[in-house]
C-alpha positions as MATLAB code, in Angstrom:
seq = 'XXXXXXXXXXXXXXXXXXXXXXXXXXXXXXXXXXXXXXXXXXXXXXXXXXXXXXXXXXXXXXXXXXXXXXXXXXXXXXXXXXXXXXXXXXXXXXXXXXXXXXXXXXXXXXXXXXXXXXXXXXXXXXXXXXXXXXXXXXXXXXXXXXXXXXXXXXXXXXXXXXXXXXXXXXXXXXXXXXXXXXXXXXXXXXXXXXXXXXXXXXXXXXXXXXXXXXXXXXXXXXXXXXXXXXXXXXXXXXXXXXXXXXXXXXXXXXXXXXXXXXXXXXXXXXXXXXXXXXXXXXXXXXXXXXXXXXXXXXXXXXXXXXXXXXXXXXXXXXXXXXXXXXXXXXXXXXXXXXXXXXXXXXXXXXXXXXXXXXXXXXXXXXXXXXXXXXXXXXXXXXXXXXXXXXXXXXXXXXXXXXXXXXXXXXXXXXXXXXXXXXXXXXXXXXXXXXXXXX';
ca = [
       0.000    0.000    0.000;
       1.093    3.630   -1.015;
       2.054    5.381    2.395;
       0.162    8.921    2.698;
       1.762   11.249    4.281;
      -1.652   12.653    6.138;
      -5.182   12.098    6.330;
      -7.896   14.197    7.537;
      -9.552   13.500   10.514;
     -13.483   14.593   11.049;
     -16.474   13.644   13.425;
     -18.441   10.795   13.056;
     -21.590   12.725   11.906;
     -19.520   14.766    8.790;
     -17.773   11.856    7.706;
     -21.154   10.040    7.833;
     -22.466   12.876    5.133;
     -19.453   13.260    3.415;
     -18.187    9.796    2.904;
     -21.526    9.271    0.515;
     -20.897   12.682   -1.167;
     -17.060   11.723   -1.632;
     -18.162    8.453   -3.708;
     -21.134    9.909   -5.545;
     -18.349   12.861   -6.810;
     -15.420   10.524   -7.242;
     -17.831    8.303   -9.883;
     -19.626   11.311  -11.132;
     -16.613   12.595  -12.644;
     -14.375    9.480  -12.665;
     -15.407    8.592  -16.149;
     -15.988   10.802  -19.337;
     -19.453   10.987  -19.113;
     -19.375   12.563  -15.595;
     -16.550   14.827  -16.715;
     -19.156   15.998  -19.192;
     -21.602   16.327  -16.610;
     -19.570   18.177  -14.505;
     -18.816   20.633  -16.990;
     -22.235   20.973  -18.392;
     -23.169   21.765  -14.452;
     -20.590   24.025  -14.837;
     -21.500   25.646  -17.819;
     -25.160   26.283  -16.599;
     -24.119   27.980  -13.485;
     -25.335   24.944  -11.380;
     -21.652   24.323   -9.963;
     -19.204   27.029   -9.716;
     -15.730   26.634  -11.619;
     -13.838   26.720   -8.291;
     -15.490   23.648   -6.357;
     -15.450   22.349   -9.778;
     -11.745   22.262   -9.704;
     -11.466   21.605   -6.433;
     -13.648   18.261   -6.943;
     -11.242   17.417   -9.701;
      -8.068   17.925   -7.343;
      -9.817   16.009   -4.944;
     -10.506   12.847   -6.748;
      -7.821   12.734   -9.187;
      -5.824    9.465   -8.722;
      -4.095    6.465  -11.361;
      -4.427    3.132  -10.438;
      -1.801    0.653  -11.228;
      -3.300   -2.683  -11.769;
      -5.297   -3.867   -8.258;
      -3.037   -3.206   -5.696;
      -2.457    0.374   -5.582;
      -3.709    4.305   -6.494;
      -1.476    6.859   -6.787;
      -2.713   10.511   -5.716;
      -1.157   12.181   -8.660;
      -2.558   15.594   -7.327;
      -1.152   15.443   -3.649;
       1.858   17.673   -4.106;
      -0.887   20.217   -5.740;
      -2.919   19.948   -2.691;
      -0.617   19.435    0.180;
       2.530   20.636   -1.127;
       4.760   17.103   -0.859;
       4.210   14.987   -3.410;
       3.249   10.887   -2.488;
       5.577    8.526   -2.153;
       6.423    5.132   -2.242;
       6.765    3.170    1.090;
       8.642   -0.410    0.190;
       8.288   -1.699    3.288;
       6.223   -4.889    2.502;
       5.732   -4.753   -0.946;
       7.029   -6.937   -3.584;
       9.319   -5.527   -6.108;
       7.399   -5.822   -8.634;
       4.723   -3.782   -7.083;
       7.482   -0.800   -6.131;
       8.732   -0.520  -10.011;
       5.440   -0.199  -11.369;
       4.109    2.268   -9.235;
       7.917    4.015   -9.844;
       7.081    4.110  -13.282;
       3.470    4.916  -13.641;
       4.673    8.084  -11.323;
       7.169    9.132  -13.275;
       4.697    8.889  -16.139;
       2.105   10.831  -14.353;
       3.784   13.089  -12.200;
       7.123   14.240  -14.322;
       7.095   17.549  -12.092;
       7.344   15.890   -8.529;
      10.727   13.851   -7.179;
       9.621   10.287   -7.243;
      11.058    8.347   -4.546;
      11.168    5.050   -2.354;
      11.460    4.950    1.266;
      12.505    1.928    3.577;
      13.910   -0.111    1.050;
      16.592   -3.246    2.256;
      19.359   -3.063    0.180;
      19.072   -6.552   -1.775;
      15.758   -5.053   -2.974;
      17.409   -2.038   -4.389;
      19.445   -4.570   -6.009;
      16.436   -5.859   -8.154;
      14.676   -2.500   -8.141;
      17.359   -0.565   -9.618;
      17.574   -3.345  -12.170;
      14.631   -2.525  -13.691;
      14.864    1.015  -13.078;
      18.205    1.738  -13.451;
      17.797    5.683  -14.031;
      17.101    5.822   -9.780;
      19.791    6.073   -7.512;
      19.830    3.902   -4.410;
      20.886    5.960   -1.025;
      22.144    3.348    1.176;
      22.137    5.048    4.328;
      19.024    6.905    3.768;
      17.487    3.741    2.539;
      15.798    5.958   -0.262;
      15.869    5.153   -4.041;
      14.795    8.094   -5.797;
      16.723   11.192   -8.262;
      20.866   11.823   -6.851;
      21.080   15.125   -5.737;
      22.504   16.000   -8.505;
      20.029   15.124  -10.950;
      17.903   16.977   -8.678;
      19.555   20.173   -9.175;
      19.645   19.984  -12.920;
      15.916   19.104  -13.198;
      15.634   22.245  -11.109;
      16.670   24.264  -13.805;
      14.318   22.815  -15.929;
      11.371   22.170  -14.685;
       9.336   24.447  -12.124;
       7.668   22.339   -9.145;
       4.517   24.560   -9.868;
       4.566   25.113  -13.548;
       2.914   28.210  -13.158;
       6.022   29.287  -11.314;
       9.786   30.948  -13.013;
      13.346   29.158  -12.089;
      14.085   33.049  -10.371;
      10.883   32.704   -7.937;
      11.275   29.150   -7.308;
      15.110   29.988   -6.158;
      13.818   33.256   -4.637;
      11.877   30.258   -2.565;
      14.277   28.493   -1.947;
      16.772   31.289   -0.252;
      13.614   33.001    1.689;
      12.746   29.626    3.540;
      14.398   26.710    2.459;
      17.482   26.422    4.927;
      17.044   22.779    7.058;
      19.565   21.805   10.061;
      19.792   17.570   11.048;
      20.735   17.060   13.837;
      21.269   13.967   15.486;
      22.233   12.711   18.934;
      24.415    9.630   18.460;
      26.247    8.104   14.911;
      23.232    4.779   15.760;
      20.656    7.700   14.835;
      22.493    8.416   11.326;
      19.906    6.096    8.835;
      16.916    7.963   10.608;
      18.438   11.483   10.306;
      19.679   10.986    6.682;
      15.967    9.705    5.493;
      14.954   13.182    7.119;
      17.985   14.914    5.214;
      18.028   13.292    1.991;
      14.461   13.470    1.430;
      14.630   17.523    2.084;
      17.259   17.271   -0.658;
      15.465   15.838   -3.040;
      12.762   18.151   -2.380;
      15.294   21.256   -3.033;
      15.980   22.411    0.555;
      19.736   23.783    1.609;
      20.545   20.946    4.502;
      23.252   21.529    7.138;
      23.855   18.454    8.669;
      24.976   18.500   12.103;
      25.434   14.804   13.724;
      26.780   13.591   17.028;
      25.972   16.481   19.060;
      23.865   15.085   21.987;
      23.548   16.595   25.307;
      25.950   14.159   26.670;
      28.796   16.359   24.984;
      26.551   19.578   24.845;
      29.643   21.590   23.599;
      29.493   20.062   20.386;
      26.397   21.637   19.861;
      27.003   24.726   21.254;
      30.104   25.540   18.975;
      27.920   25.129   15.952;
      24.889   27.549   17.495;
      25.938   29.770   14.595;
      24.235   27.455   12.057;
      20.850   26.657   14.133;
      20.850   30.945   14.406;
      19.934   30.652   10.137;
      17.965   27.867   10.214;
      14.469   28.090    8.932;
      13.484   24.484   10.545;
      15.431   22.181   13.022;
      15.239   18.173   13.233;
      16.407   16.938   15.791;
      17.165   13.439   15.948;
      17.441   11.225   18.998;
      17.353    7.832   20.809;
      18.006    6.916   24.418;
      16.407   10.022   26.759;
      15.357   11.880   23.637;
      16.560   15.468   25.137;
      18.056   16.819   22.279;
      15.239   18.771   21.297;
      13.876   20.013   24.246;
      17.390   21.600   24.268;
      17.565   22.721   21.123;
      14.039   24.626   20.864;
      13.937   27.769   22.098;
      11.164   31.350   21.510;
      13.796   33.940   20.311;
      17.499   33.499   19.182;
      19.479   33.315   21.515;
      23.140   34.838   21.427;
      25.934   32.953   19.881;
      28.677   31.300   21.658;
      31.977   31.194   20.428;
      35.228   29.820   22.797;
      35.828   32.965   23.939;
      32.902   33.572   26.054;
      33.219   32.176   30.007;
      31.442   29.318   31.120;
      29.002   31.201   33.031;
      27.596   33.302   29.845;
      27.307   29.648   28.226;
      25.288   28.246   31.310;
      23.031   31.868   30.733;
      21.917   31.348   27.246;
      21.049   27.884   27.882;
      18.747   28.940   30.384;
      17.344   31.679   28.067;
      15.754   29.103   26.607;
      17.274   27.027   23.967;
      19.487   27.593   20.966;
      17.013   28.782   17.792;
      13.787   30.609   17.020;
      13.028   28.187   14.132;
      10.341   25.578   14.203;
      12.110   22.262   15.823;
      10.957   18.769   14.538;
      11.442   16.223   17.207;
      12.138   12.663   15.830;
      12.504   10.006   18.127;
      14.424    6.697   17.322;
      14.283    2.872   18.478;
      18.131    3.307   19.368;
      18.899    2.245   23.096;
      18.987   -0.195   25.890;
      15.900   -2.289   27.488;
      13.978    1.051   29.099;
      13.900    2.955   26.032;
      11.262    0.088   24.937;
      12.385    0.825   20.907;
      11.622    4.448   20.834;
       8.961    4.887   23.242;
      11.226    6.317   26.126;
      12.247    9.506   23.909;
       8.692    9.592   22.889;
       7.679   10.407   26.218;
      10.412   12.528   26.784;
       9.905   14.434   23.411;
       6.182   14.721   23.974;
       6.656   15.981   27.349;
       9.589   18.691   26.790;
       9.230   21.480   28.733;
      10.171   23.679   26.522;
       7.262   24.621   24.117;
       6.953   24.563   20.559;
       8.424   21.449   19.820;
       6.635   19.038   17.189;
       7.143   15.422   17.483;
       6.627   12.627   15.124;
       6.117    9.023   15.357;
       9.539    6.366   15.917;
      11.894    6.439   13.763;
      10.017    8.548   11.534;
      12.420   10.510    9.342;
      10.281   10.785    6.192;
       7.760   12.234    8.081;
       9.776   14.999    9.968;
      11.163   15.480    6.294;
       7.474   16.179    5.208;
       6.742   18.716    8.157;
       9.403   20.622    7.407;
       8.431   20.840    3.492;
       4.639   21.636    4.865;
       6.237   24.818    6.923;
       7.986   25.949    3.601;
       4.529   25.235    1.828;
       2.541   27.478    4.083;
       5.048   30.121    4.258;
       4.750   30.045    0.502;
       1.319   30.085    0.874;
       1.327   32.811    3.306;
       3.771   34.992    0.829;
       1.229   33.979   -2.246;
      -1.782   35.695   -0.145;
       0.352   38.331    0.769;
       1.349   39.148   -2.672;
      -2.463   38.347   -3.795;
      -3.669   41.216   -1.537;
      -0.844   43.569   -2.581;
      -1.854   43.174   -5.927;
      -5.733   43.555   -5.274;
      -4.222   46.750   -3.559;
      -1.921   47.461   -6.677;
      -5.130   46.908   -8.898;
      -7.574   48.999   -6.221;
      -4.477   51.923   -6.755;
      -4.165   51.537  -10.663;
      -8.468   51.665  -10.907;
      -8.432   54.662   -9.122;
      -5.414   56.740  -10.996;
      -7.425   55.387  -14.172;
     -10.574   56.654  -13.116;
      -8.783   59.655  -11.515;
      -7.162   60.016  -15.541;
     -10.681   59.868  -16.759;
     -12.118   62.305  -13.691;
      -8.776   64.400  -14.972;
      -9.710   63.952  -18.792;
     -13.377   65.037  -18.370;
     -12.312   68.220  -16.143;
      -9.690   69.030  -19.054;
     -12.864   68.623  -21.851;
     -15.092   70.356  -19.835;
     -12.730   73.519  -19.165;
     -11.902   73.269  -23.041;
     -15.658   73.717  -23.819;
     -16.148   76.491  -21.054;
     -12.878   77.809  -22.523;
     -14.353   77.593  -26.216;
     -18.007   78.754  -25.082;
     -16.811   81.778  -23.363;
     -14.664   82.866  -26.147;
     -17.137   82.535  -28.392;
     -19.566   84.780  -26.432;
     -16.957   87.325  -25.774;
     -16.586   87.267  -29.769;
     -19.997   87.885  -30.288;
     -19.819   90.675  -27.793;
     -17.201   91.953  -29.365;
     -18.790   91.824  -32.494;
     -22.310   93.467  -31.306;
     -20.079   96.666  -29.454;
     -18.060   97.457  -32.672;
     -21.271   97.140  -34.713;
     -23.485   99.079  -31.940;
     -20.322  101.705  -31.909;
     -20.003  102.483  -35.828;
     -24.085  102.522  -35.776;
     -23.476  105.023  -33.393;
     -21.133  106.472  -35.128;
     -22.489  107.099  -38.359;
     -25.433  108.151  -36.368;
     -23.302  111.025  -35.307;
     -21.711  111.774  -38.261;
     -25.223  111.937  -39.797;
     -26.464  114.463  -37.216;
     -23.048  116.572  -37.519;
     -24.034  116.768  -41.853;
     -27.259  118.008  -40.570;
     -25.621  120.882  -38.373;
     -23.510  121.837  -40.987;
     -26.300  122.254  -43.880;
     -28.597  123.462  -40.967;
     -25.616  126.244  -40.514;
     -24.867  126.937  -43.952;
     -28.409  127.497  -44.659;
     -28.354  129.935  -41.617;
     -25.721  131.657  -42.627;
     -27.236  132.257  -46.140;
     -30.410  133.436  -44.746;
     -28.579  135.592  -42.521;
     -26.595  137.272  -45.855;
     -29.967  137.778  -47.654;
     -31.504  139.227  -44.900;
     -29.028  141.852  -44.021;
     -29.437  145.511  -45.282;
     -26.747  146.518  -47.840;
     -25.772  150.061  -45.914;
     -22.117  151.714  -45.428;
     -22.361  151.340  -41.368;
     -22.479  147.411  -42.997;
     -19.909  147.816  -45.495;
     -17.485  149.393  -43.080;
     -17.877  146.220  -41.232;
     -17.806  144.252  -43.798;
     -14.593  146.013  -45.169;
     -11.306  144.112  -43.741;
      -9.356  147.650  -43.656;
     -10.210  151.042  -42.601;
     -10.265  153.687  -44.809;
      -9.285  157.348  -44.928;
     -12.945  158.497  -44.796;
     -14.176  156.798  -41.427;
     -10.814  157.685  -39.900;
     -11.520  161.665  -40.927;
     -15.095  161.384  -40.229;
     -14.168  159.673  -37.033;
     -12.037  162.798  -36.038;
     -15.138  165.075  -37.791;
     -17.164  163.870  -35.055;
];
């Protein structure tokens, strides 16, 4: 059986109404004629386009003969992509569900977990393009091939190379840590699978708490890690050690003993998200794993997240689901500053047309005012030559009036010398001499 990685856990009552719901959907759609269906319910307004596609995503699987289904859509929906658990299957059963998902899924890393190394033998036999991690007990891409598919195919094809990378720098930084060399095949499942799935790993083994110096001379790398997995058998205390609310200052061999002694009673060593992984390694009382367990599940620190024994696969997985939501926390982010982007650039446009309409509307004031200024213009030149010729016409009928005045006065004048002496322009000898007469 195909391991999955998590399953979603509801009350009796909504599973009891959704179980029915699940199966009517799954063969409503599972063959062509409910695909047509669907999208005629779609077309008609009867089903929306988004539970539409999130029906498809929900039921989308490929089954490979009778023994297994492979959730081709899990990466889409959970961010890690299935994968193939060997432990008790046949090889035959591993290869072909190896194959079909590299068919089906040529975007996700396809990979094996928990597979013994003579069945690697016969595995890679048929698939000889895998690589077989013997410590890790993973067959899957070499890191290697990982990074060259990386720079040519997107994990979300509706994603660039530069974002993907952008990604990987904001939040893709992992530290391993492990107690003891016995927890090494548990701590490299966790490592190599975060590998595979592009993360930057630091690897950081044999520093339990029984040498705690170890770990504290390499505090500098925990400070830029964006998740911690800690790794540990016997009393499981590494990560209560480890975990921490704030970063804590970093010790190098110069500081005393007692500054040492104070950070570790600050609280731990990181600020990141610690994974706790406990392993079967040590004597009688651990009871295979269950001692750390206990010990993990009851740290007193907070904030530390523990998965099942010996479960480095699945600490792998948390970590990629803390890089998924931060992604998916940057993707709303950037959803809502572009809504805002798009709120800013619909109101400069309808600012530009508010702008463009106050510009026409001045113009045709502008145009309107001139023109009635022209036409006043036009009606006081026209009212003042009216006037004008008005007075030139009544200053013609003043002159004639006087000329005709001035003739009557000449015609009705006496002709006598008292009016020829003052008509004459020079005085003669005979008014001078009767002037002195008199």
């Amino acid at each position: 059986m195909v391991m999955k990685v998590g399953q979603v856990r509801a009350g009796a009552m909504s599973m009891a109404v959704a179980a029915p719901m699940r199966r009517a959907l799954a063969r409503s759609w599972s063959t062509s004629s409910g695909t047509l269906e669907l999208l005629q319910q779609v077309a008609s307004g009867q089903v929306t386009p988004e539970a539409a596609a999130a029906q498809c995503r929900l039921f989308e699987y490929e089954s490979v003969d009778v023994f297994a289904k492979i959730d081709t859509r899990r990466w889409a929906r959970t961010g890690f992509p299935e994968v193939v658990y060997a432990e008790g299957k046949t090889t035959e059963q591993v290869v072909a569900i190896l194959r079909l998902m590299q068919q089906k899924q040529p975007e996700a890393t396809v990979m094996a977990t928990r597979v013994t190394t003579a069945a690697a033998e016969e595995i890679l036999s048929h698939v000889p393009e895998f690589t077989y991690h013997e410590q890790a007990r993973i067959i899957g891409p070499s890191v290697d091939q990982v990074e060259r598919v990386d720079s040519q195919v997107s994990i979300d094809a509706c994603r660039s190379l530069a974002v993907k990378r952008m990604l990987k720098l904001i939040f893709g930084r992992v530290s391993v840590l492990c107690a003891g060399t016995s927890d090494l095949p548990v701590a490299e499942e966790a490592a190599l699978t975060l590998e595979l799935a592009g993360f930057e790993v630091t690897r950081l083994y044999d520093v339990g708490v029984a040498g705690i110096h170890r770990l504290l001379r390499n505090q500098h790398v925990l400070a830029k890690s964006d998740v911690v997995i800690a790794v540990a058998g016997m009393d499981g205390a590494l990560p209560g050690v480890v975990v921490s609310g704030y970063r804590a200052v970093v010790i190098t061999p110069t500081l005393i003993k007692a500054l040492t002694i104070i950070s570790l009673y600050q609280g731990g060593l990181t600020a990141a998200p610690v994974i706790a992984v406990p392993t079967s390694v040590g004597y009688g009382a651990a009871f295979g794993g269950l001692a750390p367990l206990l010990t993990m599940l009851n740290a007193c620190s907070p904030g530390v997240g523990v998965v099942n024994i010996d479960n480095g696969f699945g600490a792998a997985v948390l970590a990629e689901l803390e890089k998924w939501r931060r992604q998916l926390i940057m993707e709303v982010e950037d959803y809502h500053s572009n809504e805002q982007l798009k709120r800013i650039a619909e109101f400069g446009r309808v600012n530009a047309a508010l702008l463009e309409e106050a510009k026409a509307h001045v113009r045709s004031v502008e145009l309107q005012l001139r023109q009635q200024l022209e036409l006043e213009v036009a009606r006081i030149r026209q009212s003042a030559q009216e006037q004008l010729r008005a007075m030139q016409r009544e200053n013609e009928l003043l002159r004639a009036q006087l000329v005709a005045m001035r003739a009557a006065a000449e015609d009705t004048q006496p002709d006598s010398p008292m009016m020829s002496v003052c008509d004459s322009d020079e005085p003669s000898a005979t008014t001078e001499s009767g002037v002195e007469d008199v």
